[in-house]
C-alpha positions in Angstrom: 99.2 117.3 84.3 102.1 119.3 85.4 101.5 122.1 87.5 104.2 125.1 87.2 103.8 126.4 90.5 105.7 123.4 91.7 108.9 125.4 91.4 108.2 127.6 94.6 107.3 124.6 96.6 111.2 124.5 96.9 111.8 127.2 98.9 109.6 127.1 102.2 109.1 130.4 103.6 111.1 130.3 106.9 111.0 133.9 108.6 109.0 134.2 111.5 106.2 135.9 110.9 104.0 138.5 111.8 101.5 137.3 115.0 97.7 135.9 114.0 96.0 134.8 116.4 94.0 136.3 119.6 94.3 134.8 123.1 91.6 135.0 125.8 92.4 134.4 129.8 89.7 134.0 131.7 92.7 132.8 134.5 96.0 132.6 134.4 98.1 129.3 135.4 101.2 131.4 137.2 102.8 128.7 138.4 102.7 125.9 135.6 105.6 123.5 135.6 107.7 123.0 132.8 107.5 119.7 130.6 111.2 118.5 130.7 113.0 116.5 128.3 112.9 113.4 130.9 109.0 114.2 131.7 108.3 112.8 127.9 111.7 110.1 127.7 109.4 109.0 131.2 105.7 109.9 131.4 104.9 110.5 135.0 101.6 108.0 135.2 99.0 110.3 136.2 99.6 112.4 133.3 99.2 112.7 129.5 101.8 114.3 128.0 101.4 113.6 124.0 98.8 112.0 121.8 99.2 108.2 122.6 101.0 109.1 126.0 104.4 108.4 125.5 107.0 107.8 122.2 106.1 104.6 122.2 102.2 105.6 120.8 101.2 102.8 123.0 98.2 104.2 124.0 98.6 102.9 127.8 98.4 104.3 130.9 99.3 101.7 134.2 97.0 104.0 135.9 94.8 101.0 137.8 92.2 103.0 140.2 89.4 102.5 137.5 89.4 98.8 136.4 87.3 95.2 136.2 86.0 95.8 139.5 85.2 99.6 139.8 85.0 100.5 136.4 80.9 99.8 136.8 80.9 102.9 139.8 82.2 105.5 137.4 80.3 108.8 137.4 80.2 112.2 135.4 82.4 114.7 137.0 82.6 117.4 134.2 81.7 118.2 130.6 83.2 120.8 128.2 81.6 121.5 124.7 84.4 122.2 122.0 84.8 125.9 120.8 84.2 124.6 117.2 82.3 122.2 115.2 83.7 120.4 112.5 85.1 116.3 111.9 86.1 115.1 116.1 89.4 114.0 116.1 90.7 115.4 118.8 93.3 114.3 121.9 93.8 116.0 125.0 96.3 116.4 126.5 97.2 117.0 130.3 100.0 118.1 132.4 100.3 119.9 136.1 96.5 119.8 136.8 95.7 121.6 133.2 93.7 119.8 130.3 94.9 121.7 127.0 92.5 120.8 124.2 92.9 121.7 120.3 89.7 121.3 118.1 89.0 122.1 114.5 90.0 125.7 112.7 93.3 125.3 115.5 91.2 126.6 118.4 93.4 125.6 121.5 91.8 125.6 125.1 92.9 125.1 128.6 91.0 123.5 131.7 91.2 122.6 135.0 91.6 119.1 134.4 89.6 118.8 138.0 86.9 120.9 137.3 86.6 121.8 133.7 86.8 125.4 134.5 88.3 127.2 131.5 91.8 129.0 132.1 92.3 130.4 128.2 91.4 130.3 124.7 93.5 130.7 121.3 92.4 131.4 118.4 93.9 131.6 115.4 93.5 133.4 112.5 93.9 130.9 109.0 94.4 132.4 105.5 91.8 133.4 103.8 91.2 131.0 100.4 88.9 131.3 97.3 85.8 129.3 97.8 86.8 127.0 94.8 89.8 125.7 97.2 87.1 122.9 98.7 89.3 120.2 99.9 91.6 122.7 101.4 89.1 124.4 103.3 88.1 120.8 104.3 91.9 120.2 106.5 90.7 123.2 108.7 87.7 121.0 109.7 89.5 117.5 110.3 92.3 118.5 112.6 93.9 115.6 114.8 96.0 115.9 117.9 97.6 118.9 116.5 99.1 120.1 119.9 102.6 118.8 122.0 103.9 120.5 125.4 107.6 121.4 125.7 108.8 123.6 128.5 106.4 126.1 129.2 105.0 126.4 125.8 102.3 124.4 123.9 103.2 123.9 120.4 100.4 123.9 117.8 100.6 123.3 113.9 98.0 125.2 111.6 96.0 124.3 108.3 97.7 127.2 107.3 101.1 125.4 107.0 102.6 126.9 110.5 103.9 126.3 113.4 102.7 128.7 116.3 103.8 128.5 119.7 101.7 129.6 123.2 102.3 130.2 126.0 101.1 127.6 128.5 100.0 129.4 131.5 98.2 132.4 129.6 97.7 131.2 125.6 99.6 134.0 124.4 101.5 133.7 120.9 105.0 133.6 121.8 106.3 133.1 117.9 105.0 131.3 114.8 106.7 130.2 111.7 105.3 129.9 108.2 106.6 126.6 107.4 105.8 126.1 103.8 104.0 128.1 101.1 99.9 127.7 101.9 98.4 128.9 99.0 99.7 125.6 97.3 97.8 123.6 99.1 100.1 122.4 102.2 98.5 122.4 105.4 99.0 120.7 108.9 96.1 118.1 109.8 98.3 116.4 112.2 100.5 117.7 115.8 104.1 117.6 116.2 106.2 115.1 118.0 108.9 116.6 120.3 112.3 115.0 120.1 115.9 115.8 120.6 115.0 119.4 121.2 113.0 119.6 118.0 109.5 120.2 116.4 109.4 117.2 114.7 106.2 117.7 112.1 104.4 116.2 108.6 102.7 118.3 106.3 99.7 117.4 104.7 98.1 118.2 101.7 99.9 116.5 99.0 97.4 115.5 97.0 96.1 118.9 96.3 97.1 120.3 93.0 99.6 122.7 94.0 102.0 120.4 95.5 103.3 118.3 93.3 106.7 116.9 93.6 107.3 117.5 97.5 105.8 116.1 100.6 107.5 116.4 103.9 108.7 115.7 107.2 110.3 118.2 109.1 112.3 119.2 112.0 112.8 122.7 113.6 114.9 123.9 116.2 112.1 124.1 119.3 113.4 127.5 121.0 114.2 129.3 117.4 111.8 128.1 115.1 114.9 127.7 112.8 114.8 124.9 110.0 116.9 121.9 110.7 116.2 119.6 108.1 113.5 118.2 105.3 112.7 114.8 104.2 110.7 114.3 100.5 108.5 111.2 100.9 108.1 110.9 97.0 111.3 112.3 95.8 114.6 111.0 97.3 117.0 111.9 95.6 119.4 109.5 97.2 117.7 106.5 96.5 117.8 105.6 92.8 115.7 102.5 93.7 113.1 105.4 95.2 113.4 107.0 91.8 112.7 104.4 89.7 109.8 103.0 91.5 107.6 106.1 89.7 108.4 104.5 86.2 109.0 107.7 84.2 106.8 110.1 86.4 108.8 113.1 87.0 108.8 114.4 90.7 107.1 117.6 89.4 104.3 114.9 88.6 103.9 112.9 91.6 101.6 113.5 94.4 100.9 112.0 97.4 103.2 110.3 100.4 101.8 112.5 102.5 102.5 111.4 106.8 99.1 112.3 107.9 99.5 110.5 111.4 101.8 111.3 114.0 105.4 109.4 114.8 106.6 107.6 117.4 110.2 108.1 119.1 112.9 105.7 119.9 115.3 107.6 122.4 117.5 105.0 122.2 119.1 105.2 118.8 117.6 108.3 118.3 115.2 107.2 115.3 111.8 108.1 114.6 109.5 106.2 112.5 106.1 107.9 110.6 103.6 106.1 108.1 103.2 107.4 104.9 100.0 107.1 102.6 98.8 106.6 99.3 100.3 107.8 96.1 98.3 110.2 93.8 96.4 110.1 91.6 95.5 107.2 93.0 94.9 104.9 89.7 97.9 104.0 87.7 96.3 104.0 85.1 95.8 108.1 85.7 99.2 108.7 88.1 101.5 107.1 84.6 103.4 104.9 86.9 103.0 101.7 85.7 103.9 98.8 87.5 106.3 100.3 89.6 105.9 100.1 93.1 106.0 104.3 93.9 108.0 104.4 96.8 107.7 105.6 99.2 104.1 105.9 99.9 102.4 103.3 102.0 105.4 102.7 103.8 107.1 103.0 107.1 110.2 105.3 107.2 112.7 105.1 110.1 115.0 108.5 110.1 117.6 109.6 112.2 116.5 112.4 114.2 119.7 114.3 114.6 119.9 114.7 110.2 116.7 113.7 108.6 118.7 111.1 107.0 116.6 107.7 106.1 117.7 104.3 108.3 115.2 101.8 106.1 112.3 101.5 105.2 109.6 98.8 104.5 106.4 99.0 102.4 103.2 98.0 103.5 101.4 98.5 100.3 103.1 98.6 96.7 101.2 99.5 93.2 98.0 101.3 95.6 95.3 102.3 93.0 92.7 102.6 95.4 93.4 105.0 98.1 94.2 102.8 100.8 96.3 104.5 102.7 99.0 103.0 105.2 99.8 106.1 107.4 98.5 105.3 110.5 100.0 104.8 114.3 103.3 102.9 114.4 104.2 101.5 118.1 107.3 100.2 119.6 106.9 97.4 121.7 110.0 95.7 123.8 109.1 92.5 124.7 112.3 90.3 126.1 111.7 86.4 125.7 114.9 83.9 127.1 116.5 87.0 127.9 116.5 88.4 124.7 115.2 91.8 124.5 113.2 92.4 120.7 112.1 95.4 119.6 109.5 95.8 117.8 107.4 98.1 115.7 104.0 97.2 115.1 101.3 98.6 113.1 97.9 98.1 111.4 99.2 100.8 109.0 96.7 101.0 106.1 93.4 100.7 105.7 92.9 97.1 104.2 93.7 96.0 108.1 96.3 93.8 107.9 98.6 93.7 110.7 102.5 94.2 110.3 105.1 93.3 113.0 109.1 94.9 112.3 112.1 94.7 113.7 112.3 98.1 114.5 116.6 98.6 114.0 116.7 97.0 110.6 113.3 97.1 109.3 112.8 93.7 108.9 109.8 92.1 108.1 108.4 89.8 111.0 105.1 89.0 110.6 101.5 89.8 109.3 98.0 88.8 109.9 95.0 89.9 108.3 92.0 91.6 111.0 89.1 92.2 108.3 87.9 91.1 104.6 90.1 92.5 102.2 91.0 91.7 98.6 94.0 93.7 97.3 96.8 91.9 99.1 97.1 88.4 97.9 100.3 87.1 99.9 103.6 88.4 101.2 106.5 86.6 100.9 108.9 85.6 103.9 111.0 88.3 103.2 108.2 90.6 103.4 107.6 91.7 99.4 103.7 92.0 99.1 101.6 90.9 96.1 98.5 93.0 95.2 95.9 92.0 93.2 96.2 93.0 89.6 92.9 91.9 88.8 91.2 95.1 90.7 93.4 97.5 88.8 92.1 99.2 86.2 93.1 99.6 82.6 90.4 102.1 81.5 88.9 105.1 82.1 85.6 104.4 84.2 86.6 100.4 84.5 85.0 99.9 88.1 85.8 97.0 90.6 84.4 95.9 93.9 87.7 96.8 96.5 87.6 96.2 100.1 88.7 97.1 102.6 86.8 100.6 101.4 88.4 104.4 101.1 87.5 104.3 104.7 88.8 101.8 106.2 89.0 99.0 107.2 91.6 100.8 109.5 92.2 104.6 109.7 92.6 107.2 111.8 91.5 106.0 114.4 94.4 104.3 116.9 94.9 101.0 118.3 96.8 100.6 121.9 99.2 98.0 123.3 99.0 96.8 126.4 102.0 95.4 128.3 100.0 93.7 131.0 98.6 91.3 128.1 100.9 91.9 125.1 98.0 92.4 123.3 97.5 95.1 120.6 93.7 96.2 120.3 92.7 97.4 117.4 89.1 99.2 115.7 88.1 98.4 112.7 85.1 98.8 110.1 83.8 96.4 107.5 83.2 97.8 104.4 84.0 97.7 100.5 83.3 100.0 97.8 83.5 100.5 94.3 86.6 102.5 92.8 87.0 103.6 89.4 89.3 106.0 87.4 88.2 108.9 86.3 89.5 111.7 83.9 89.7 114.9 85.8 90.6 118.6 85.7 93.6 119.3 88.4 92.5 122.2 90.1 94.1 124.3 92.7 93.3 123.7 96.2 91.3 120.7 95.4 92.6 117.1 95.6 94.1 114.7 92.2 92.7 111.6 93.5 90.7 111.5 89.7 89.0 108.2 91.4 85.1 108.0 91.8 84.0 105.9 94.6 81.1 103.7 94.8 78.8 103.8 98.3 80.6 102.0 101.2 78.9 98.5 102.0 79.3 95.6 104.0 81.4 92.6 102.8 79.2 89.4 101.3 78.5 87.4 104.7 79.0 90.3 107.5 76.3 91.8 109.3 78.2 93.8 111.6 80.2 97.2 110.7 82.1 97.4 113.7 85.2 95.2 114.8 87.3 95.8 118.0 89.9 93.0 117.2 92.4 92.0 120.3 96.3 91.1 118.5 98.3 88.7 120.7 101.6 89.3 119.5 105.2 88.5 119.5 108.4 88.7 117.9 107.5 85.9 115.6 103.5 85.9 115.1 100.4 87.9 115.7 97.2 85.4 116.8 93.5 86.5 117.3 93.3 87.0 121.1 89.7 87.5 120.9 87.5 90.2 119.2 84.0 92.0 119.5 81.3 93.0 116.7 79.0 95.3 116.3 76.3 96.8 113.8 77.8 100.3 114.4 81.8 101.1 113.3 83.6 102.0 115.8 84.6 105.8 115.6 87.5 106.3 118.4 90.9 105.5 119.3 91.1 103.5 122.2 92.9 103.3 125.2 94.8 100.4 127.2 95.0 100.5 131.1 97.0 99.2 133.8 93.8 98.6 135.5 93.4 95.8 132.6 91.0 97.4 130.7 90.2 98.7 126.9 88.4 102.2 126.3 86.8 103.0 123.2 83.0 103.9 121.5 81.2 103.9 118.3 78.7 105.6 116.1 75.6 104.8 118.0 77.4 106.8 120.9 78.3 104.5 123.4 81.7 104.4 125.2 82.6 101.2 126.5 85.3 99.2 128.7 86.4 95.7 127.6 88.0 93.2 129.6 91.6 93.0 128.2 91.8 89.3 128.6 88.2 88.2 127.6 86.9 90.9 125.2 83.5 91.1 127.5 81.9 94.7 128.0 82.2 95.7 131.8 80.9 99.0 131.3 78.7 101.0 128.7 77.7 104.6 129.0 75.3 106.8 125.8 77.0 110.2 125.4 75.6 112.7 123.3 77.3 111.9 119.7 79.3 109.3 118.4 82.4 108.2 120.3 85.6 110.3 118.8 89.3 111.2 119.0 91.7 109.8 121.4 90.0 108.7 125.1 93.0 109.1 127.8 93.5 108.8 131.4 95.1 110.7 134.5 95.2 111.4 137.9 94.9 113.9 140.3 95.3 114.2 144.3 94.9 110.3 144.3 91.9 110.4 141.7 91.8 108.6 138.6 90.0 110.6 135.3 88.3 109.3 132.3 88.1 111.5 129.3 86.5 111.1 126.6 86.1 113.0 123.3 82.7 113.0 121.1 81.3 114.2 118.2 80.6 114.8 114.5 82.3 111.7 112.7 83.5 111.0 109.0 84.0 107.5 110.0 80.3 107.2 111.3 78.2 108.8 108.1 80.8 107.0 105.6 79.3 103.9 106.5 75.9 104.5 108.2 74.1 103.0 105.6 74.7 99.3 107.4 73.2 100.1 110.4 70.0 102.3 109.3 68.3 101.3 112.4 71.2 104.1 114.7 70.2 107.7 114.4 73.4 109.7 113.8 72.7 113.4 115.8 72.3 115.9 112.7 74.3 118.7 115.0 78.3 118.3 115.5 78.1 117.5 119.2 81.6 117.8 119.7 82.2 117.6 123.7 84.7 116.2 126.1 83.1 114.2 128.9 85.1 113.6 131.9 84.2 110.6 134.5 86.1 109.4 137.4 85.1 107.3 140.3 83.4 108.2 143.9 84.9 109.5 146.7 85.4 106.4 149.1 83.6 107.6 152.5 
């Protein structure tokens, strides 16, 4: 199972390099104001400044024009199809009247967030791979929010494994960075988080054969490009506890860990905090780990932003044989009770669904709660050690058992948001189990060492409906049902929380909808052209409030479609951004 080329993995290629990539102006935005380092400690409210809005990857925006009781007059005031097809996953982002957009193959656009005009185009130019390299070609397709703003620049990481940087007002390449060797495997699916005057990024690709023994996160100086440090999520070399958890796996065996969702960002103390997902290969059985507990995938990692250095972590997920991930959106909620201010972190990290609560200084388990049917976790303790299921692992070769939450979730990619008005976290969700089963396979380069095979996705004994918006009243102490909504579709977007008390989000039969924050009840629907995807957002300009909201070719639709044969998927990719706002008072 070892892979030689492991060796070069340790020493990232850090020159800049020369420019690829071609930039197209149709106009030029001359006078674009710099994003400032208080602009993103303090989102101004009619803007949009990273993926979930602010550090906090709340997902809110107090924004209030459009709510319960002119949400219903919304109308269409632009569209924009996306430059590229490919998996929609995408989040807009805008600042000083611009919408900068980043879709699949790292194709970055900007609009007049008004009118939908386009200003410029960048294109860049990926590495050409060998055909055979399937699952690598593959990250090209699924890229997520893979663009921040700093200064005057928009920052954008590739599925080539680099950072490029653009100019805001024109697109043009400024410089780019290769950050670590590509033709391993390593790519960028996710964007950066700016913090401290750093490119805070995770690589991707740690599964693929190539890249054994080293997955990352990283931070770069944000004017030079320069490396400032590294962390290994599978091999830390300053935890022994880390070390033992992979049994007698050496690191140049282990796979996985990979941070395939962006962090949050507490200014505070300085710490930022990224999920971590599965181990590979994903069976035991196959991966040679035993019962150890392979730290630290399927885990949240807290590290200090000024050295890289780990402050704690917890894990969400021990023993995973089944590809159920636990990388997904983090948020940091202060909620003061008596006086008391508590921090929290708060997460449905993986994709069985259960909800974690964390105090987010020590790391401390709080609480959980479980949203949908799963069967791998069978209790956690009160000091927060999680017991799995041993009866669904398997100890042979083709030995198949019925898992759910399935390898799609359950949760996944797609984001929950927190809303301060209600302290409720809202959160979409899929039923759906599968079979998983170890298999014996070949480790080849550019292509993935799950060595699983997994059965069709179905619907849990007893459920009817796919789709589950579930609302999370929380607190430092518990998380109770609020209220929650089903469906026969999944739901296929993030959504979005308002100060106008409403919740934002759409599914595979493509509508978008608002939900009342405090009741759950629909208070406005609209059919777009393709399922509902990415990250809706909000923002404002000259006293108007905007909707936007991504669509397209979904994963998380066709994985699952089988339950709700009665909803045509579109065949096409369909990927659009619709933008809607409200009329003009007389």
């Amino acid at each position: 199972m070892r892979i030689d080329l492991v060796k070069s993995l340790l020493v990232a290629t850090t020159a800049i390099v020369a420019l690829s990539g071609t930039a197209y102006a149709q106009n030029v935005k001359a006078d674009y104001k710099p994003v400032t380092d208080e602009m993103l400690a303090n989102p101004p409210a009619e803007e949009w400044l990273m993926y979930r809005g602010a550090y906090n990857n709340q997902g809110y925006s107090p924004l209030d024009l459009i709510n319960k009781d002119t949400v219903g007059k919304l109308q269409l005031a632009w569209a924009w199809p996306m430059a590229e097809a490919g998996i929609q996953e995408t989040a807009p982002l805008v600042h000083d009247g611009v919408m900068f957009l980043q879709t699949n193959n790292n194709i970055v656009e900007a609009l007049d967030a008004k009118t939908g005009d386009l200003i410029w185009q960048y294109r860049h130019v990926l590495a050409e791979i060998p055909a055979s390299w399937s699952y690598q070609a593959n990250q090209a397709r699924r890229q997520k929010n893979s663009i921040a703003l700093y200064n005057d620049k928009v920052i954008l990481t590739t599925a080539d494994a680099k950072i490029v940087v653009l100019n805001a007002s024109d697109g043009k390449v400024v410089w780019e960075k290769q950050v670590i060797d590509y033709n391993l495997g390593y790519s960028y699916t996710v964007g950066p988080l700016i913090a401290d005057g750093k490119i805070i990024s995770a690589i991707s690709g740690c599964s693929i054969a190539g890249t054994a023994g080293g997955c990352y996160i990283f931070a770069h100086d944000v004017n030079t490009g320069d490396e400032l440090w590294r962390f290994n999520t599978i091999d830390d070399e300053n935890n022994p506890a880390q070390q033992a958890s992979w049994g007698e796996v050496p690191a140049e065996n282990r796979w996985g860990g990979t941070p395939w969702t962006t962090g949050a960002y507490d200014p505070e103390t300085k710490t930022t905090f990224w999920g971590i997902g599965m181990p590979g290969p994903y069976s035991e059985l196959i991966r040679g780990s035993g019962d150890g507990t392979v730290l630290y995938t399927n885990s949240t990692l807290a590290l200090d932003v000024e050295t890289g250095k780990l402050k704690w972590y917890y894990q969400h997920l021990p023993r995973d044989n089944w590809d159920l991930d636990s990388p997904f959106e983090r948020i940091l909620v202060d909620q003061e009770i008596d006086g008391v201010t508590h921090k929290l972190l708060v997460s449905v990290p993986g994709k069985n669904g259960i909800a974690f609560g964390l105090d987010r200084d020590t790391g401390k388990y709080l609480w959980s709660k479980e949203t949908v049917v799963q069967n791998v976790v069978t209790g956690i303790d009160a000091d927060g050690t999680v017991h799995i299921n041993e009866d669904l692992i398997s100890s042979a070769v083709g030995e198949e058992h019925l898992v759910c939450a399935s390898v799609s979730g359950g949760k996944l990619w797609q984001t929950g948001a927190y809303s301060p008005l209600t302290n409720a976290y809202f959160v979409p969700l899929t039923e759906a189990c599968n079979t998983v089963a170890p298999t014996q396979t070949e480790f080849t380069a550019g292509n993935a060492v799950g060595a699983v095979k997994f059965g069709p996705r179905v619907l849990p004994e007893g459920i009817t409906d796919a789709g589950l918006l579930q609302a999370l009243d929380i607190n430092p102490t518990q998380a109770n049902s609020k209220w929650q909504v089903r469906e026969r579709p999944s739901f296929t977007s993030s959504v979005l929380a308002t100060g106008g008390g409403l919740v934002f989000g759409g599914d595979a039969a493509r509508e978008v909808k608002a939900w009342d924050q405090e009741t759950g009840d629909v208070v406005w629907t609209q059919r777009l052209n393709a399922p509902i995807g990415g990250y809706p957002m909000t923002y404002e300009i000259d006293g108007e409030q905007y909707l936007a909201i991504p669509t397209g070719y979904s994963n998380s639709a066709s994985s699952i479609s089988s339950a709700f044969p009665e909803i045509a998927l579109p065949t096409g990719s369909g990927n659009s951004i619709f933008v809607f706002k409200l009329p003009k008072s007389n």
